[in-house]
C-alpha positions in Angstrom: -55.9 -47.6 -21.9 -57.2 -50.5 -20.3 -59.6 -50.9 -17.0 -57.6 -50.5 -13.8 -58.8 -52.3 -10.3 -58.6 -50.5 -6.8 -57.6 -52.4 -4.0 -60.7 -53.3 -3.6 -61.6 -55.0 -6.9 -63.6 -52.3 -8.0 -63.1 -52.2 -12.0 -61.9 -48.9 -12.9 -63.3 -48.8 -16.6 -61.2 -46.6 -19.3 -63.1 -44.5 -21.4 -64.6 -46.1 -24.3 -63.9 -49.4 -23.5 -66.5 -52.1 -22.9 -69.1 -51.1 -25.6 -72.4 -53.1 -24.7 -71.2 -53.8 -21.2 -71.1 -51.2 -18.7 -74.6 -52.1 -17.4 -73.8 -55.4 -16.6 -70.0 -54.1 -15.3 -71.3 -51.1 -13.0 -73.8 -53.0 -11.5 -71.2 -55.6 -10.6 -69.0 -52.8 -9.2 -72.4 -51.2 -7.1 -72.6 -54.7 -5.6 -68.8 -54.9 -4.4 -69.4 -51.4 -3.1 -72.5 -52.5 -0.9 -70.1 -55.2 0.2 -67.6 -53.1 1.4 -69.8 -51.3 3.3 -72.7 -53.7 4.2 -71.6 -57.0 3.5 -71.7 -59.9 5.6 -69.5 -63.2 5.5 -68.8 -65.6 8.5 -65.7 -67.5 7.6 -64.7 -70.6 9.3 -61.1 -71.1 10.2 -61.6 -74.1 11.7 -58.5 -76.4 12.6 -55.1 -76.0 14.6 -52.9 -73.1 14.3 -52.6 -71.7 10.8 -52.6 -68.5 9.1 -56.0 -67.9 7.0 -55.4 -65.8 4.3 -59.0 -63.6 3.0 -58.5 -62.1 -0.6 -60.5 -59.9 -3.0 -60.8 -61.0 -6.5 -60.7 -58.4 -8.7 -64.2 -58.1 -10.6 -65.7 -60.6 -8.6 -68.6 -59.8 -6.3 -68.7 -63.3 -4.6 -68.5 -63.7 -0.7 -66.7 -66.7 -0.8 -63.4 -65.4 -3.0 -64.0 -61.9 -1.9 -64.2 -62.7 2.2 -62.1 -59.6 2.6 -64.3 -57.0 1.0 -67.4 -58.2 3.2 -68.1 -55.0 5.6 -68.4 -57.7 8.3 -66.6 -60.5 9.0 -67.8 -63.4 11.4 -64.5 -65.9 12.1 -66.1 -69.8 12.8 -64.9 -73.1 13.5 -63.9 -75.0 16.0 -60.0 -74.6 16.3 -57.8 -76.2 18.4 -54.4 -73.7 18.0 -54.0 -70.0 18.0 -55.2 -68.2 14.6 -54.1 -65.8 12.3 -56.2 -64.1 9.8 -55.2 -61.7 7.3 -56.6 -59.5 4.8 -54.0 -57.6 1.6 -52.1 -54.9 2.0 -53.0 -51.9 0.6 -56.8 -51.9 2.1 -58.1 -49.0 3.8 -61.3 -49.7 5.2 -63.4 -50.4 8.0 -64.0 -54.0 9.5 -66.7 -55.4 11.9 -64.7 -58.7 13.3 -66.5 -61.2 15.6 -64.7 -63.9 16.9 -67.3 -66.7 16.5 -64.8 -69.9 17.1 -65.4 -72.3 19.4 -61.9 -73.2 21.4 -59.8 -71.4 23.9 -57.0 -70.1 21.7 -56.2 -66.5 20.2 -57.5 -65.1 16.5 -55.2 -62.1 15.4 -56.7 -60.3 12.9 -54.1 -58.2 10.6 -53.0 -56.9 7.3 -50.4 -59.6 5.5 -46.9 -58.0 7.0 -48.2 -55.6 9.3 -49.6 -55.6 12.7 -53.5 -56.2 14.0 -55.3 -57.0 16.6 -55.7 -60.1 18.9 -58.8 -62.0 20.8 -57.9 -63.2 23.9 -58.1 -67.0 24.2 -61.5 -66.5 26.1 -62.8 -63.2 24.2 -65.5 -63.8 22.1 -66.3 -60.4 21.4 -67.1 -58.1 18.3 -64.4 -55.4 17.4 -64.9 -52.4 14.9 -61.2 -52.3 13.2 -59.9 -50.0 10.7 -57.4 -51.2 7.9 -54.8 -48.2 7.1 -53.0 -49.9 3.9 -50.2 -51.8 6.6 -52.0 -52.8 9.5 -55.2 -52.7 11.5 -56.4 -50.7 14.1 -58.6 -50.9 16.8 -61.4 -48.5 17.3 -61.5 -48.2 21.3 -64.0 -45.9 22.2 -61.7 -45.2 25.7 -59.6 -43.6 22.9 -62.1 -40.9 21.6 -62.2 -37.6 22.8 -64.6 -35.5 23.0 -66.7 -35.1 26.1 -71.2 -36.5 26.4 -72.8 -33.9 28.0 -75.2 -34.8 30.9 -78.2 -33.3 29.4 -77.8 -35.3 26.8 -77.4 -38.2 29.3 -80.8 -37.5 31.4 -83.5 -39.0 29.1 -81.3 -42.0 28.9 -79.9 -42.3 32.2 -79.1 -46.0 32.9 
């Protein structure tokens, strides 16, 4: 049986394959793991409107063909038409998006063929997103329930 990938790139190795390499091959796959989790990439998507596709290589730990593994994701660029930006299908993970662009025009952010979320032509905010395997989700914490205590407010009391 041969290696698999996840849909992350991650090599899934069979058993008793890769004699001599699986030093070298799990400490590529430990470094696309702290990507995914920790990883930081800005991305420009400078120019007028377009769709920017990220991707994942599979085996490949590098930022710039693996943009959609980072952890975080700063979008750049001066652009002078509304953005799309999309990362595969089949991801489930979470994102940290900032919309670093420079232009008054709106960056969706989305799986390819699903739905996502979209900056406003003046927001240049940061959004914590999730990716469900068909589209992305915004994590709003007006959503969360759940109630803060005041106690727990007092020493911190703005």
């Amino acid at each position: 049986m041969a290696s698999t990938y996840t849909p992350l790139g991650i090599e899934k190795m069979a058993t008793g394959e890769n004699a001599g390499t699986w030093g070298t091959k799990t400490n590529t796959n430990l470094g696309m793991v702290q990507s995914a989790i920790a990883g930081y990439v800005e991305k420009s998507i400078a120019g007028s409107a377009q769709t920017t596709a990220l991707t994942i290589t599979d085996g490949d730990n590098t930022e710039s063909t693996s943009v959609a593994r980072q952890m975080v994701i700063k979008l750049t660029g001066t652009i002078t038409g509304n953005q799309i930006v999309t990362v595969p299908t089949g991801i489930e993970k979470t994102y940290i998006v900032q919309n670093g662009t420079v232009g008054a025009f709106t960056v969706e952010f989305k799986q390819a063929g699903g739905t996502g979320t979209t900056f406003s032509a003046t927001d240049k905010s940061i959004k914590i997103v999730f990716a469900d395997g068909t589209n992305i989700n915004t994590v709003d914490l007006d959503t969360l329930s759940g109630q803060i205590a005041t106690a727990q407010l007092e020493d911190l009391a703005v």
